[in-house]
PDB file of the backbone (N, CA, C, O) and the ligand in Angstrom, with CONECT records:
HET     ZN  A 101       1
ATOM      1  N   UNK A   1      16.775  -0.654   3.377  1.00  0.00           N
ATOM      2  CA  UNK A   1      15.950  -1.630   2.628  1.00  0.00           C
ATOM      3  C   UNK A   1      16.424  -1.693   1.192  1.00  0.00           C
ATOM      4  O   UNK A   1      16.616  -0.692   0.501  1.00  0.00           O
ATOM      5  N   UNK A   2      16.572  -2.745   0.859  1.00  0.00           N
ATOM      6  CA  UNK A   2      17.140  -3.118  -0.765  1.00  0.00           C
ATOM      7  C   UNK A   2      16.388  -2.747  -1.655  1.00  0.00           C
ATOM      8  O   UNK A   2      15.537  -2.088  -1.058  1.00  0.00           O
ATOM      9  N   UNK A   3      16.179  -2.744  -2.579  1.00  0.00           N
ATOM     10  CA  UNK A   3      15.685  -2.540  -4.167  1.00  0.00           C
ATOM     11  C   UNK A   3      14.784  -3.489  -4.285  1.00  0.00           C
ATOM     12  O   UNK A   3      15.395  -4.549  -4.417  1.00  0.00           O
ATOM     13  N   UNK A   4      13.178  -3.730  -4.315  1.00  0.00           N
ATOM     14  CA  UNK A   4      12.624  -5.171  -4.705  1.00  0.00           C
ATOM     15  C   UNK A   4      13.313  -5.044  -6.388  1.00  0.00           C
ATOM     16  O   UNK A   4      13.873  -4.161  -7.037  1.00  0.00           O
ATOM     17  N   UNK A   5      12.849  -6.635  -6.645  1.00  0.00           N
ATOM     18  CA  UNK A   5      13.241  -6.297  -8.202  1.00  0.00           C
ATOM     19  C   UNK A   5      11.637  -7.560  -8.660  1.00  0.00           C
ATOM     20  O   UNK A   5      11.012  -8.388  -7.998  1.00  0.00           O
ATOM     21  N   UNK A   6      11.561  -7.127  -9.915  1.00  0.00           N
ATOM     22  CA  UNK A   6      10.453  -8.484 -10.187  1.00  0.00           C
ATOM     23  C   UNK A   6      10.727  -9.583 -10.252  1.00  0.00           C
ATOM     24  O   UNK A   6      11.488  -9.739 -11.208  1.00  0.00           O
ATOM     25  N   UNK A   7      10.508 -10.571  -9.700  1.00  0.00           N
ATOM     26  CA  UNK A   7      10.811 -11.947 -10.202  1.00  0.00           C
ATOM     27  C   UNK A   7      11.629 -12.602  -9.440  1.00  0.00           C
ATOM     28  O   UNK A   7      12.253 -13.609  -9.775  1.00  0.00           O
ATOM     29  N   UNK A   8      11.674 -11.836  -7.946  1.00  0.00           N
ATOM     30  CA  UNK A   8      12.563 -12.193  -6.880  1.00  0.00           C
ATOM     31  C   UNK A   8      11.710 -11.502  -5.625  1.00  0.00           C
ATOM     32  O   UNK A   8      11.279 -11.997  -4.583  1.00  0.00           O
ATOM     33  N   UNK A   9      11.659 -10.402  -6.063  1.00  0.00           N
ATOM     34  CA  UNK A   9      10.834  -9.934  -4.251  1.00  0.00           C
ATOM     35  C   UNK A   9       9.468 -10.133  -4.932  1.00  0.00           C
ATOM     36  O   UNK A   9       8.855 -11.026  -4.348  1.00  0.00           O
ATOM     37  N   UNK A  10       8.812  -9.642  -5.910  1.00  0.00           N
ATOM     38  CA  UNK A  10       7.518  -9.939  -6.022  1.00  0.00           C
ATOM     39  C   UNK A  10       7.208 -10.612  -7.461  1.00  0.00           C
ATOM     40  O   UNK A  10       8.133 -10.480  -8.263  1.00  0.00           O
ATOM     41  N   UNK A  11       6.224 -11.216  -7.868  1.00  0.00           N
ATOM     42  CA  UNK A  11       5.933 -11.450  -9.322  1.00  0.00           C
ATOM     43  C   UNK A  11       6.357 -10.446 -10.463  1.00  0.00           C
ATOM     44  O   UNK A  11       6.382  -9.216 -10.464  1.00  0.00           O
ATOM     45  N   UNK A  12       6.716 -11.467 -11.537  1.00  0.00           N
ATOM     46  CA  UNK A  12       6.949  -9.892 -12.463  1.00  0.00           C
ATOM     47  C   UNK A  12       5.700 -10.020 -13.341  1.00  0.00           C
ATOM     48  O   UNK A  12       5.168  -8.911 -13.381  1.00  0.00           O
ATOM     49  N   UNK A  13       5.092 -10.813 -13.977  1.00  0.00           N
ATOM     50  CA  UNK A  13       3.877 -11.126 -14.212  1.00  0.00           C
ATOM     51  C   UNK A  13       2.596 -11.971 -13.788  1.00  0.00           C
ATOM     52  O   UNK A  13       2.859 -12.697 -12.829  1.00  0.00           O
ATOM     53  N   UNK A  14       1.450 -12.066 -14.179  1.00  0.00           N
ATOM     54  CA  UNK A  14       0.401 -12.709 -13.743  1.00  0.00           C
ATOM     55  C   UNK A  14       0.615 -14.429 -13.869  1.00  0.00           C
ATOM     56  O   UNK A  14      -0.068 -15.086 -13.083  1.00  0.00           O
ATOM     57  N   UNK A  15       1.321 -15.024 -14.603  1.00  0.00           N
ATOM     58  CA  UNK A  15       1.222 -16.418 -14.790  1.00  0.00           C
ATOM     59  C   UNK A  15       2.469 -16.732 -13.660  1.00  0.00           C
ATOM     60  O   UNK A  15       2.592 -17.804 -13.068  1.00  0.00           O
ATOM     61  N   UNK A  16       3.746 -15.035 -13.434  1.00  0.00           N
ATOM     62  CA  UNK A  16       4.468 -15.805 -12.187  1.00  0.00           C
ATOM     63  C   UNK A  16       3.497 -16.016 -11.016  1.00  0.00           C
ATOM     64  O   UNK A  16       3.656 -17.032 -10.339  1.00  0.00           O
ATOM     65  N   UNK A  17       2.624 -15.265 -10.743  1.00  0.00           N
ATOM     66  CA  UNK A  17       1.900 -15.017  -9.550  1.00  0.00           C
ATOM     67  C   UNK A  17       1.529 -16.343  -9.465  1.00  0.00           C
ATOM     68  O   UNK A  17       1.779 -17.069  -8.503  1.00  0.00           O
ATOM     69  N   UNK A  18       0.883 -16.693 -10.551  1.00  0.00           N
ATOM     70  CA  UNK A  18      -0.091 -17.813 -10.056  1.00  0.00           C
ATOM     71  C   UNK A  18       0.694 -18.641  -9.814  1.00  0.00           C
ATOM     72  O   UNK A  18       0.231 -19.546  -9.119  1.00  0.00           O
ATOM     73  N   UNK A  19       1.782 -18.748 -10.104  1.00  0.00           N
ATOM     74  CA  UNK A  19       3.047 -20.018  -9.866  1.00  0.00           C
ATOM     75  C   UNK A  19       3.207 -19.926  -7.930  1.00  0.00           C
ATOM     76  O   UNK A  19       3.028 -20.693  -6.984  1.00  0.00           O
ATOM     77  N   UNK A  20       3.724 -18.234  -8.179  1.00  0.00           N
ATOM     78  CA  UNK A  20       3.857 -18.370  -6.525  1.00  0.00           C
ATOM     79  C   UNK A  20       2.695 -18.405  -5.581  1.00  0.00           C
ATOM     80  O   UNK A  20       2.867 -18.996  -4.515  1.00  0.00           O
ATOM     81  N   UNK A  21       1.843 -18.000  -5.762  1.00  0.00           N
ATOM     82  CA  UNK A  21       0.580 -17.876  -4.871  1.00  0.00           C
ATOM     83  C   UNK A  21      -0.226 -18.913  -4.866  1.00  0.00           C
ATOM     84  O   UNK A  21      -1.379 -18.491  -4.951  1.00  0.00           O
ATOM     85  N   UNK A  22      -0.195 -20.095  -4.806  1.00  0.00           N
ATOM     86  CA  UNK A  22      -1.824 -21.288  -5.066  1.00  0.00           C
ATOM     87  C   UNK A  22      -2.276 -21.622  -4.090  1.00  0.00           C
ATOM     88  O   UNK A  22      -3.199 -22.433  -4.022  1.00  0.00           O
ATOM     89  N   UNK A  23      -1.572 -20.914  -2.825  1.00  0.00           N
ATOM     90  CA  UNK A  23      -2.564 -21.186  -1.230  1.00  0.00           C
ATOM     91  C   UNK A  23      -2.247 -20.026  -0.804  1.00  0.00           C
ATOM     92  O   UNK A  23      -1.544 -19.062  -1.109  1.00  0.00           O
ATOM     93  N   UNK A  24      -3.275 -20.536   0.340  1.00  0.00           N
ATOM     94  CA  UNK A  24      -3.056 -19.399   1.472  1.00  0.00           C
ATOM     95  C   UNK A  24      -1.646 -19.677   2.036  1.00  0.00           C
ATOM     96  O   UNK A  24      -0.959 -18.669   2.200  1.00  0.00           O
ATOM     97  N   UNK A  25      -1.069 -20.911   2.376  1.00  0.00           N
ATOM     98  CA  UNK A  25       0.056 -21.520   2.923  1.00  0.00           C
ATOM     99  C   UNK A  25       0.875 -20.485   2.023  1.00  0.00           C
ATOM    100  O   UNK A  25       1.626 -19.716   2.625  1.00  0.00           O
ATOM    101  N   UNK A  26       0.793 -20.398   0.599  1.00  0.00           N
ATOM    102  CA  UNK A  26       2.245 -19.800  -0.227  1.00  0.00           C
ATOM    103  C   UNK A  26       2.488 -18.110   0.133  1.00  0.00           C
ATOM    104  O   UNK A  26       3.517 -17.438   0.209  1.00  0.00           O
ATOM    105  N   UNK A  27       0.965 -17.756   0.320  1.00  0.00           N
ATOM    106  CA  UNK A  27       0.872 -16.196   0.402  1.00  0.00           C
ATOM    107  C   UNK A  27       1.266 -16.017   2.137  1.00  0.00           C
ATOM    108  O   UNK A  27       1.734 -14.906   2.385  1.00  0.00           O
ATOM    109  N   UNK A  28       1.131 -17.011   3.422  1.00  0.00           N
ATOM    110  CA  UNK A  28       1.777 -16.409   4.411  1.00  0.00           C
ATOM    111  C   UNK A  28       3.123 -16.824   4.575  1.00  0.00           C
ATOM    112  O   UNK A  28       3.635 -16.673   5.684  1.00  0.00           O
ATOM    113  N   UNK A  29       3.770 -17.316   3.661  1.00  0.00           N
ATOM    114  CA  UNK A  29       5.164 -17.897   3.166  1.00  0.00           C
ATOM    115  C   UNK A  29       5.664 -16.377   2.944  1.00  0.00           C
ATOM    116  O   UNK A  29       6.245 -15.645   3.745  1.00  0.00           O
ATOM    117  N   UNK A  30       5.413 -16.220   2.117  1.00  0.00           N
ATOM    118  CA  UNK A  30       5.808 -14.871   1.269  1.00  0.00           C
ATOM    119  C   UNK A  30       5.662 -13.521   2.445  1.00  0.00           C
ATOM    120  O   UNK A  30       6.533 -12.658   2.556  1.00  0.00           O
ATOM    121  N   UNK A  31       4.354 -13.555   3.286  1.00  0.00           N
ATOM    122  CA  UNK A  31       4.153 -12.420   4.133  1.00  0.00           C
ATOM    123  C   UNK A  31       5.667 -12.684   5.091  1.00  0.00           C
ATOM    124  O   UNK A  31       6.557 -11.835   5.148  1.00  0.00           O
ATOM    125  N   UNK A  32       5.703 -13.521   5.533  1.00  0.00           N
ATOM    126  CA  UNK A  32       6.675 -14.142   6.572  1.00  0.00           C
ATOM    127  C   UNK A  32       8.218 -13.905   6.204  1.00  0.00           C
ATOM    128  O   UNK A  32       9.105 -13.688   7.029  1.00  0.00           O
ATOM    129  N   UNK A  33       8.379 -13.990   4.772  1.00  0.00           N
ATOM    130  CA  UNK A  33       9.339 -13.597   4.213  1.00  0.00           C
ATOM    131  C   UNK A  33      10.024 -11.879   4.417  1.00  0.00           C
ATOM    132  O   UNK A  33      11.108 -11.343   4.644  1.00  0.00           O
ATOM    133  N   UNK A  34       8.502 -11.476   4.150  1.00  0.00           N
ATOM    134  CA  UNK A  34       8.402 -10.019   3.646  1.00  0.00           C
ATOM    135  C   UNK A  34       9.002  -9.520   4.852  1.00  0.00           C
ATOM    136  O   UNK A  34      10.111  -9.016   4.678  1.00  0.00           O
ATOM    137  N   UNK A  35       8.464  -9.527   6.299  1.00  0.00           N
ATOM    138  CA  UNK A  35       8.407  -9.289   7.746  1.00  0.00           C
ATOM    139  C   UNK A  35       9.837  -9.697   8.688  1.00  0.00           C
ATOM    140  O   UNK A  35      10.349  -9.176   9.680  1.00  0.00           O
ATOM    141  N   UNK A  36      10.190 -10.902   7.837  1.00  0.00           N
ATOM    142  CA  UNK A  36      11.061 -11.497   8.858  1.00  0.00           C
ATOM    143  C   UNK A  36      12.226 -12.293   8.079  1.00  0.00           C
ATOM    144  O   UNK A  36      12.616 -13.460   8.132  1.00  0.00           O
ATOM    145  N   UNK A  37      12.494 -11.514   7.564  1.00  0.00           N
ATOM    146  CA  UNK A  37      13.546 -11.974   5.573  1.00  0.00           C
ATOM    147  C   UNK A  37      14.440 -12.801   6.704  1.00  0.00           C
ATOM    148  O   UNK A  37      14.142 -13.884   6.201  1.00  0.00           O
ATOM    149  N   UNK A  38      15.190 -13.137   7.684  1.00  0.00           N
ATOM    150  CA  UNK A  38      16.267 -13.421   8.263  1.00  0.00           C
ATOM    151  C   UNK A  38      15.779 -14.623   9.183  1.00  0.00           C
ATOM    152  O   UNK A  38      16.674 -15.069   9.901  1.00  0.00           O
ATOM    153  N   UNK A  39      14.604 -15.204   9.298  1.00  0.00           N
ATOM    154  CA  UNK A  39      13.682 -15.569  10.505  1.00  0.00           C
ATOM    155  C   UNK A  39      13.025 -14.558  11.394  1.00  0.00           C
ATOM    156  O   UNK A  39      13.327 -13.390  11.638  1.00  0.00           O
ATOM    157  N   UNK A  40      11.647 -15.629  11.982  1.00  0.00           N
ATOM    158  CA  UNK A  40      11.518 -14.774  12.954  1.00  0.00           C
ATOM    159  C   UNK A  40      12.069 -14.475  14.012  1.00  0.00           C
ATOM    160  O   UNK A  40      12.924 -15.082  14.656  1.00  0.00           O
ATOM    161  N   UNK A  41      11.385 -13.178  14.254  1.00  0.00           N
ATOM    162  CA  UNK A  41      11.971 -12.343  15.268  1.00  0.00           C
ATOM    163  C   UNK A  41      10.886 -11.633  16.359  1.00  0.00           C
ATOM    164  O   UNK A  41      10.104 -10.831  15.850  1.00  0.00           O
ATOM    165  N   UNK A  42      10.788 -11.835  17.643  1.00  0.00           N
ATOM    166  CA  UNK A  42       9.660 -11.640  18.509  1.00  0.00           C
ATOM    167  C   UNK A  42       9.505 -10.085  18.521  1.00  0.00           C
ATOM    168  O   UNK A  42      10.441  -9.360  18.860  1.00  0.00           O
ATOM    169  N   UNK A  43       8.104  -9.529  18.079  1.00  0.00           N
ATOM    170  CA  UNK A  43       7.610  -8.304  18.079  1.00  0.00           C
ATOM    171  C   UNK A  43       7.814  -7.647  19.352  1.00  0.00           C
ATOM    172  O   UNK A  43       8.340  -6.534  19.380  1.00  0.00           O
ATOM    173  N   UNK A  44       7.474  -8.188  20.320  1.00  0.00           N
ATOM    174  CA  UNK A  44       7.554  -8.449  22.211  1.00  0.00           C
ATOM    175  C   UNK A  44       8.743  -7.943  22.923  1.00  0.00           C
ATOM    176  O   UNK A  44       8.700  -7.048  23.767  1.00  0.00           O
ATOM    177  N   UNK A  45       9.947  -8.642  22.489  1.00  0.00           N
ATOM    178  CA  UNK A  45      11.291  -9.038  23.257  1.00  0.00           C
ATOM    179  C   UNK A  45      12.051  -8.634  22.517  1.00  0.00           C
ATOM    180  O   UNK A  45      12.941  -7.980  23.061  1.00  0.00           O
ATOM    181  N   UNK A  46      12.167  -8.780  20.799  1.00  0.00           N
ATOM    182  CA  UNK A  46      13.221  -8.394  20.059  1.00  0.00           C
ATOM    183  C   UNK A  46      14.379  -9.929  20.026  1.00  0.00           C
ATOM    184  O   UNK A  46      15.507 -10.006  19.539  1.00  0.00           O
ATOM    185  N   UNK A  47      13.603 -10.941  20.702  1.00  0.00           N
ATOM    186  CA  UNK A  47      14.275 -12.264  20.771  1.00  0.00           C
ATOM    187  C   UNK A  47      14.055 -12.940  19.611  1.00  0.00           C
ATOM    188  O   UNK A  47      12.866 -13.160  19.381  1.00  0.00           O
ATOM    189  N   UNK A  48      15.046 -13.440  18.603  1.00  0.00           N
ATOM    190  CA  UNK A  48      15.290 -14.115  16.991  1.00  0.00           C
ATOM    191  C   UNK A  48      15.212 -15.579  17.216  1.00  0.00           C
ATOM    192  O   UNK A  48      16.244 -16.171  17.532  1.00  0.00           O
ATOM    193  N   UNK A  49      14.004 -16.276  17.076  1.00  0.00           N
ATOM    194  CA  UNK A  49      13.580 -17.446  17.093  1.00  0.00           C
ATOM    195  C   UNK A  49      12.530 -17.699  17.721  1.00  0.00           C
ATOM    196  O   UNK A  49      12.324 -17.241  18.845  1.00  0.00           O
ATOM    197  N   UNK A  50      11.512 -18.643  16.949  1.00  0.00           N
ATOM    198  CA  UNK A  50      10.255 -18.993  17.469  1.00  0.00           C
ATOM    199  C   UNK A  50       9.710 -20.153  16.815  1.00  0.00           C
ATOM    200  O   UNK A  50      10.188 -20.504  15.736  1.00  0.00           O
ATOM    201  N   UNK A  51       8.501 -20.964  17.495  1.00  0.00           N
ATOM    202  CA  UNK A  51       7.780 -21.936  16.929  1.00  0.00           C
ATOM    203  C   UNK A  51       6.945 -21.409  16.186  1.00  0.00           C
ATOM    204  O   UNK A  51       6.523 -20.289  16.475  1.00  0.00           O
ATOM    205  N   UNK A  52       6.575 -21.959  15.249  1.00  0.00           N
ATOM    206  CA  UNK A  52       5.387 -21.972  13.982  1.00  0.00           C
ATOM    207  C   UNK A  52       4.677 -22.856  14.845  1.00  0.00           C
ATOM    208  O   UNK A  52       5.198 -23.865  15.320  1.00  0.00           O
ATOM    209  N   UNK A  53       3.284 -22.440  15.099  1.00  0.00           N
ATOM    210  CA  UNK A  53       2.185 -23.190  15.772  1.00  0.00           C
ATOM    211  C   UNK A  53       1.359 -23.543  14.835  1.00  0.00           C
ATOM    212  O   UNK A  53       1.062 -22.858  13.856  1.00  0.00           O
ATOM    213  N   UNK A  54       0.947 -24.655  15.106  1.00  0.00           N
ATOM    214  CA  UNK A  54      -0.238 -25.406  14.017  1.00  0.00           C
ATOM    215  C   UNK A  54      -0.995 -24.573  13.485  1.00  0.00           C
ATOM    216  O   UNK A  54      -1.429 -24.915  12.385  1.00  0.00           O
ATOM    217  N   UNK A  55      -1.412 -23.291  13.988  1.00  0.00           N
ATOM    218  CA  UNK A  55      -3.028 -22.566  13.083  1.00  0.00           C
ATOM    219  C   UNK A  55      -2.182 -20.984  12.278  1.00  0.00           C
ATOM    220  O   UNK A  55      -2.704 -20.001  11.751  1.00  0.00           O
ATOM    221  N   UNK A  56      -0.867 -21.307  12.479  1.00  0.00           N
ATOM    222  CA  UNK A  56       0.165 -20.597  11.180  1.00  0.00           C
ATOM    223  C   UNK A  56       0.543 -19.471  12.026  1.00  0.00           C
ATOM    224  O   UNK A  56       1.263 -18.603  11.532  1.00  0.00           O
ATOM    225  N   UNK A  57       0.120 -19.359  13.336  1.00  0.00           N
ATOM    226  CA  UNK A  57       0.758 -18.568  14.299  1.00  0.00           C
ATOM    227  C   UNK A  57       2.594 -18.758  14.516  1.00  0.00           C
ATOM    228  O   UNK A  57       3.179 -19.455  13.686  1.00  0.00           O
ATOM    229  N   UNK A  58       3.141 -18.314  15.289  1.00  0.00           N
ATOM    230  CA  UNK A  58       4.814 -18.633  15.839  1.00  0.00           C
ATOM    231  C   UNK A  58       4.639 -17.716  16.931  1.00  0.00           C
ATOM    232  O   UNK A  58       4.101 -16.609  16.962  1.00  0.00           O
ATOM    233  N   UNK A  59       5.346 -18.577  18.049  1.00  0.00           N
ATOM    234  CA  UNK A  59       5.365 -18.160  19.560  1.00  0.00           C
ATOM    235  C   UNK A  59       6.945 -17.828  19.617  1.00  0.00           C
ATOM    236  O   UNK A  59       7.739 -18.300  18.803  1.00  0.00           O
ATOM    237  N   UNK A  60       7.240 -17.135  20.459  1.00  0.00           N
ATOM    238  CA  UNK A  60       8.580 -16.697  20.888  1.00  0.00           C
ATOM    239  C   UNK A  60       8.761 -17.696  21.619  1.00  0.00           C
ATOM    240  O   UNK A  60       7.863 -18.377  22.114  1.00  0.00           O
ATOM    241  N   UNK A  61      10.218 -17.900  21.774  1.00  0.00           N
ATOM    242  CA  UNK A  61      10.928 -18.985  22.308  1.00  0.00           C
ATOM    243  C   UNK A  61      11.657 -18.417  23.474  1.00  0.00           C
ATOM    244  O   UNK A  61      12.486 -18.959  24.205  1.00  0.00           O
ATOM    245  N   UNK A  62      11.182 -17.230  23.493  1.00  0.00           N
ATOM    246  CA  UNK A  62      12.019 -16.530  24.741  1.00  0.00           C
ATOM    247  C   UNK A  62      10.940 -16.431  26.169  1.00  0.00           C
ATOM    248  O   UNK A  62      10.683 -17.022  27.218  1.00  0.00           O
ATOM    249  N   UNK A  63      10.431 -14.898  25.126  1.00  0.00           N
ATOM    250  CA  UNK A  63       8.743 -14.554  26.407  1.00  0.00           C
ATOM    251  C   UNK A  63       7.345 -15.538  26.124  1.00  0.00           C
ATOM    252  O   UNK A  63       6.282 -15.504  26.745  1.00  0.00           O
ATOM    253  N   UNK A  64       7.643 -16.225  25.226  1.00  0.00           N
ATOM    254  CA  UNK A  64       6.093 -17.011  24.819  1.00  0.00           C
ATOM    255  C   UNK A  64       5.367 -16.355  24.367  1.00  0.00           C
ATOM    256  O   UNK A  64       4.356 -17.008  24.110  1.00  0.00           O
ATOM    257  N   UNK A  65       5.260 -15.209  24.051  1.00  0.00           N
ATOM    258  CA  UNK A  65       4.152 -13.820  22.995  1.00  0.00           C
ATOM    259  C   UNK A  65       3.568 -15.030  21.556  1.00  0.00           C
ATOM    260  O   UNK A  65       4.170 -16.035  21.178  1.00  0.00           O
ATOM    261  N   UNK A  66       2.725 -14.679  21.214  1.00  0.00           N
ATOM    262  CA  UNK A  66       2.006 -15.807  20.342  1.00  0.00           C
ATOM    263  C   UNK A  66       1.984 -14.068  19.380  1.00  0.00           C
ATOM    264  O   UNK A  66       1.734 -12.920  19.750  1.00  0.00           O
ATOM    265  N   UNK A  67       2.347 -14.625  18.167  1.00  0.00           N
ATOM    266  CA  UNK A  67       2.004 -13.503  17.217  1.00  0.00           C
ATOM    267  C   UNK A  67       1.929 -14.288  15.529  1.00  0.00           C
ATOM    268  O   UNK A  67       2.520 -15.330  15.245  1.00  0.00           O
ATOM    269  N   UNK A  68       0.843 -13.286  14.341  1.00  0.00           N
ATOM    270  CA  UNK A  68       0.412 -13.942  13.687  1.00  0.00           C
ATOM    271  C   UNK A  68       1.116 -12.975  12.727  1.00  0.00           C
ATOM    272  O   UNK A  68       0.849 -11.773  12.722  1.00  0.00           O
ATOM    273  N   UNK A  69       2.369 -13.748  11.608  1.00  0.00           N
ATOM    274  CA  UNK A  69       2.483 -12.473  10.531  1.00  0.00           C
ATOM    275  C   UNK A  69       1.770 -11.862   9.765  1.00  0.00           C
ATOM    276  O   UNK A  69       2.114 -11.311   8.719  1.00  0.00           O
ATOM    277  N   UNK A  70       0.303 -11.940  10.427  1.00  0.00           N
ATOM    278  CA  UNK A  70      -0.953 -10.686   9.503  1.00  0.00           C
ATOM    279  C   UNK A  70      -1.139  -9.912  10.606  1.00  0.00           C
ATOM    280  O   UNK A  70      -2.021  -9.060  10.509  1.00  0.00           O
ATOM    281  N   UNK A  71      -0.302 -10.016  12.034  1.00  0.00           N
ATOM    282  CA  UNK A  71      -1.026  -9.376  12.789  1.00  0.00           C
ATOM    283  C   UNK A  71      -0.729  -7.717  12.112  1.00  0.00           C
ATOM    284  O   UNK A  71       0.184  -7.319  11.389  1.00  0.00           O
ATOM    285  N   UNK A  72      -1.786  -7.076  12.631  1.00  0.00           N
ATOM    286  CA  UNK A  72      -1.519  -4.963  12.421  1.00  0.00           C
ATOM    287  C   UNK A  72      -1.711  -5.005  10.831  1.00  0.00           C
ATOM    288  O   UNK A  72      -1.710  -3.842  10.426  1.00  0.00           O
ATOM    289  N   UNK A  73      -1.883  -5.956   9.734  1.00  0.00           N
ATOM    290  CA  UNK A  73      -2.224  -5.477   8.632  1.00  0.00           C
ATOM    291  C   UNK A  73      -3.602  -5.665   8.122  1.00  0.00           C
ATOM    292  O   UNK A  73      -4.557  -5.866   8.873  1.00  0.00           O
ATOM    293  N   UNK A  74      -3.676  -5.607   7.005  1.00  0.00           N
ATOM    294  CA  UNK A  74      -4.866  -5.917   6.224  1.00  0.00           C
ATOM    295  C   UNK A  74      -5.365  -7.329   6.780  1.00  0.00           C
ATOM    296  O   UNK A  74      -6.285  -7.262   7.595  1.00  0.00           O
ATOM    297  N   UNK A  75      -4.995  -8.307   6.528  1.00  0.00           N
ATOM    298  CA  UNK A  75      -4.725  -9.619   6.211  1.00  0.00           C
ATOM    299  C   UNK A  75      -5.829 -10.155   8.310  1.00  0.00           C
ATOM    300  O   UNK A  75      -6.567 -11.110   8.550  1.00  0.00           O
ATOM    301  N   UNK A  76      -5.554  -9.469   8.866  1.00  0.00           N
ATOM    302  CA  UNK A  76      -5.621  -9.461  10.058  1.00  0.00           C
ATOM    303  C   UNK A  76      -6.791 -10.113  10.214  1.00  0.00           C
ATOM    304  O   UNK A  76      -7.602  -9.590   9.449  1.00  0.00           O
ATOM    305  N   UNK A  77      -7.434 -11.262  11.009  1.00  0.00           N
ATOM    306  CA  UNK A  77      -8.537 -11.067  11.177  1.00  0.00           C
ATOM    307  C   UNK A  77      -9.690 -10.607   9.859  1.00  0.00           C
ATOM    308  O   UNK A  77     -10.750  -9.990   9.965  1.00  0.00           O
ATOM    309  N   UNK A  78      -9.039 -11.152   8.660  1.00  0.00           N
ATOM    310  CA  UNK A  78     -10.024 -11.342   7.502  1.00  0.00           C
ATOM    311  C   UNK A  78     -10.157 -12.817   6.950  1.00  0.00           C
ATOM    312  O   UNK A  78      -9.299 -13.690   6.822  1.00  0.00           O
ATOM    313  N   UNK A  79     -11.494 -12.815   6.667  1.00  0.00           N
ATOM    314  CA  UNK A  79     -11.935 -13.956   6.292  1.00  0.00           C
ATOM    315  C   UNK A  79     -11.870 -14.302   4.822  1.00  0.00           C
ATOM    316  O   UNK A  79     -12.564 -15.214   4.371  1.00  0.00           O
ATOM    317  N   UNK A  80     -11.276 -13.788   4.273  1.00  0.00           N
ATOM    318  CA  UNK A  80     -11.235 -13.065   2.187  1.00  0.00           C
ATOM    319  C   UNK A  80     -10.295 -14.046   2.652  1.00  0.00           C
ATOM    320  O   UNK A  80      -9.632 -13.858   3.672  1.00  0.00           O
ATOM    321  N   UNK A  81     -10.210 -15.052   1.974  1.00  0.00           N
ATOM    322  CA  UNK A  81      -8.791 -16.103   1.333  1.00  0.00           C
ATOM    323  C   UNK A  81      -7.806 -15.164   1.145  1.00  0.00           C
ATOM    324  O   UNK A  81      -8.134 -14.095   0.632  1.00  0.00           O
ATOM    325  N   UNK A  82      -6.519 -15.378   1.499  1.00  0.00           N
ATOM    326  CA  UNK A  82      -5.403 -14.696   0.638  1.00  0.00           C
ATOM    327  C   UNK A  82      -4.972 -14.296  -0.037  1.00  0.00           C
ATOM    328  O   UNK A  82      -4.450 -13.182  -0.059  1.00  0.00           O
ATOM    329  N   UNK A  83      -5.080 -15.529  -1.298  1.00  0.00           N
ATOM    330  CA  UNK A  83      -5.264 -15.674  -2.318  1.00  0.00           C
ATOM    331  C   UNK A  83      -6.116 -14.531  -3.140  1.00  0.00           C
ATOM    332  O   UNK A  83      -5.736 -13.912  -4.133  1.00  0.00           O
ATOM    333  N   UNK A  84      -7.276 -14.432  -2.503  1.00  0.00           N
ATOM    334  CA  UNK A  84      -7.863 -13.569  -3.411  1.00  0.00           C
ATOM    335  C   UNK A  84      -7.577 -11.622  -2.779  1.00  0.00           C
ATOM    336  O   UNK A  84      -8.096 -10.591  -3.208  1.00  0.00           O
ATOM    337  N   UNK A  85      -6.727 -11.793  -1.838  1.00  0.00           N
ATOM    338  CA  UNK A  85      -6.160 -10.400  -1.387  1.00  0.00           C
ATOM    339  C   UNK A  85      -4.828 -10.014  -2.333  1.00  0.00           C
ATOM    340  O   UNK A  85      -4.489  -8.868  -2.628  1.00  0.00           O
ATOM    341  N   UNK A  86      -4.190 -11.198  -2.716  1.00  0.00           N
ATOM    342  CA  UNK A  86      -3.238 -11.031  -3.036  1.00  0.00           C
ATOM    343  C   UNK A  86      -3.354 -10.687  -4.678  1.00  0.00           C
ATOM    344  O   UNK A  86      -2.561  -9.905  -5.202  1.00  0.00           O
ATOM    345  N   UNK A  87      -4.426 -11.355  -5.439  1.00  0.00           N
ATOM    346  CA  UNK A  87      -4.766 -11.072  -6.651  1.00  0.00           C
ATOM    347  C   UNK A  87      -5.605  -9.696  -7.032  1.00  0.00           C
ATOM    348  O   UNK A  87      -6.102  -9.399  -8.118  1.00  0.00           O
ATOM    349  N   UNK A  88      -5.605  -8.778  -5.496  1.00  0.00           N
ATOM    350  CA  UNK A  88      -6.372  -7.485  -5.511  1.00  0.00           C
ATOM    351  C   UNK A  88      -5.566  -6.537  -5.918  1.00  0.00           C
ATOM    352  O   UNK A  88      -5.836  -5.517  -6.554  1.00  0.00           O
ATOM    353  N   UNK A  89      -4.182  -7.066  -5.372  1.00  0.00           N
ATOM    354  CA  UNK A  89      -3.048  -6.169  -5.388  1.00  0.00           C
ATOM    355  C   UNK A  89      -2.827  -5.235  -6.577  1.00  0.00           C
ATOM    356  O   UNK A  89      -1.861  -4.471  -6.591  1.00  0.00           O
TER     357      UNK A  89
HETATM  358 ZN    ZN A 101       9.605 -12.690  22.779  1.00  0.00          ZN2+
END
């Protein structure tokens, strides 16, 4: 794993944040990034490519496994905006 640095893997200050973060859309941008820097890649199969499904899910294109990049974290099955998870940090 590389070096984060500020201002490339994460904010280096509060006015970058708010630049990068103004939805939920930007913050599972960024999770998706974090998880799957290369594209996705099926948790399931280990198969590299999938659909982005309308409710921000992505299905494997191989086995069909439906997986959510909050699945197993915090983010999971919470109702807290993103946004305001991400400004907890
Ligand atoms: Zn798969």
């Amino acid at each position: 794993m590389e070096r984060r640095s500020a201002g490339i893997h994460y904010p280096g200050s509060f006015g970058e944040f708010q630049t990068w973060f103004q939805s939920d859309a930007d913050c599972l941008d960024y999770l998706e990034w974090l998880r799957w820097p290369s594209g996705f890649v099926c948790p399931e199969c280990g198969h590299a490519g999938g659909w982005r499904l309308g409710d921000g899910r992505f299905m494997c294109t191989d086995c069909g496994n439906r997986t959510s990049v909050t699945a197993g974290t915090i983010f999971d099955r919470t109702r807290t905006p993103l946004t305001v998870w991400f400004a907890a940090w």
